[in-house]
N, C-alpha and C positions, 0 to 999 in steps of 0.2 A: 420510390425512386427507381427510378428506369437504368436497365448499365447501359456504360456506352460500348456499342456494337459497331465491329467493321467488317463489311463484307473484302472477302482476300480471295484470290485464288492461288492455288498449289500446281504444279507440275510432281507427279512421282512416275521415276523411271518410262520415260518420254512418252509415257499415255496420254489422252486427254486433258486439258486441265480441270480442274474440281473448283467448285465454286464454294467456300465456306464465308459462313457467319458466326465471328468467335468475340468475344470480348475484346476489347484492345488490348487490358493490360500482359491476356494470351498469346497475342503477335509475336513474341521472340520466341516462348516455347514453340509453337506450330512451326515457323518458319524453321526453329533448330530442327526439327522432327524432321522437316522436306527434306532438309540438308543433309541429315546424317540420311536416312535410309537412298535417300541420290546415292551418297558417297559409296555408300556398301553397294548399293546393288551396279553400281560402276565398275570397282574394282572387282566385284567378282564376274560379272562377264567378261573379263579378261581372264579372270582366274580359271574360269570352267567356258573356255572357248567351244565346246562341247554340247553346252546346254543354250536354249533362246531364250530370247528376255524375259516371257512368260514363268518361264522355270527358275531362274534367277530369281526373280521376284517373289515367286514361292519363298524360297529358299528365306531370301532375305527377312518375308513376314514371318517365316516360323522362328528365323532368329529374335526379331524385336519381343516374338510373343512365348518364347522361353525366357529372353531377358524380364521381359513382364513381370511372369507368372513367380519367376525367382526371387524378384525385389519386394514382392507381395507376400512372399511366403518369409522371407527376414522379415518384411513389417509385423507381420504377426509374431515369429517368435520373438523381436525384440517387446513388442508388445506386452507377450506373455512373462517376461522377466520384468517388467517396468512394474505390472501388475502385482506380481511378486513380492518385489519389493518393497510396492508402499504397502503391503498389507503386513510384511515381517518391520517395517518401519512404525508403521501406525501400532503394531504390539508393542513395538520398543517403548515409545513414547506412552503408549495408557501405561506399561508396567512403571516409567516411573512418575505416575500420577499426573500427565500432560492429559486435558482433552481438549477437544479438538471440534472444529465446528460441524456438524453435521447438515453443511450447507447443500453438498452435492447428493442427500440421500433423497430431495424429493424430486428432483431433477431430475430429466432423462439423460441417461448417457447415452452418447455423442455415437459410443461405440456398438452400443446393443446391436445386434442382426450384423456387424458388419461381416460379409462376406465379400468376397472378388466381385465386381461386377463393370461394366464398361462405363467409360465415364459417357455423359450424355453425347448423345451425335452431334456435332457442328456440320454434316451435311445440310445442305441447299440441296429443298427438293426442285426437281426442275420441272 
């Protein structure tokens, strides 16, 4: 089954535009993505009349890419307690004589290797 794909284009902070190919049901996140980082990197050229768009822009990517790295790092230690849990749960339940299906032991999990990494490119090469 094929997804269905739309080619969009982005303006960020009055560059070029960029030409991507995202899935459709992706279209509201991407577009919120142009919007928020427009917004910020708008009001702070006003904020830092000091610095040019280029620096601005910095500025602004290293903010999305703290916000990032932060939301990743709660993922995991929510992870790490979720983990936790079912394994202090799943004792609860063997001690009083519950078993349980050992559906997911031959299975790969979902989560193995995961590490930070970038989600796939939606650039158009040109």
């Amino acid at each position: 089954m094929t997804e269905d794909k739309l080619n969009i284009t982005i303006r960020i902070a009055g560059q070029n535009p960029v030409a991507l190919k995202i899935n459709r049901a992706d279209e509201e996140r991407v577009r919120n993505a142009e919007y928020q980082v427009n917004r910020l990197w708008s009001r702070w050229l006003q904020r830092f009349p000091d610095k040019n768009s280029t620096e601005v822009l910095a500025m602004v990517a290293y903010q999305f890419a703290e916000l990032y790295f932060n939301a990743n790092r709660l993922s995991e230690e929510t992870n790490a307690v979720l983990e936790q849990f079912e394994t202090e749960l799943d004792r609860m339940l063997h001690g009083f004589g519950c078993s349980l299906p050992d559906a997911g032991k031959d299975a790969a999990d979902p989560r193995a290797g995961d590490e930070p990494h970038a989600p796939s490119s939606p650039w158009v090469a040109s």
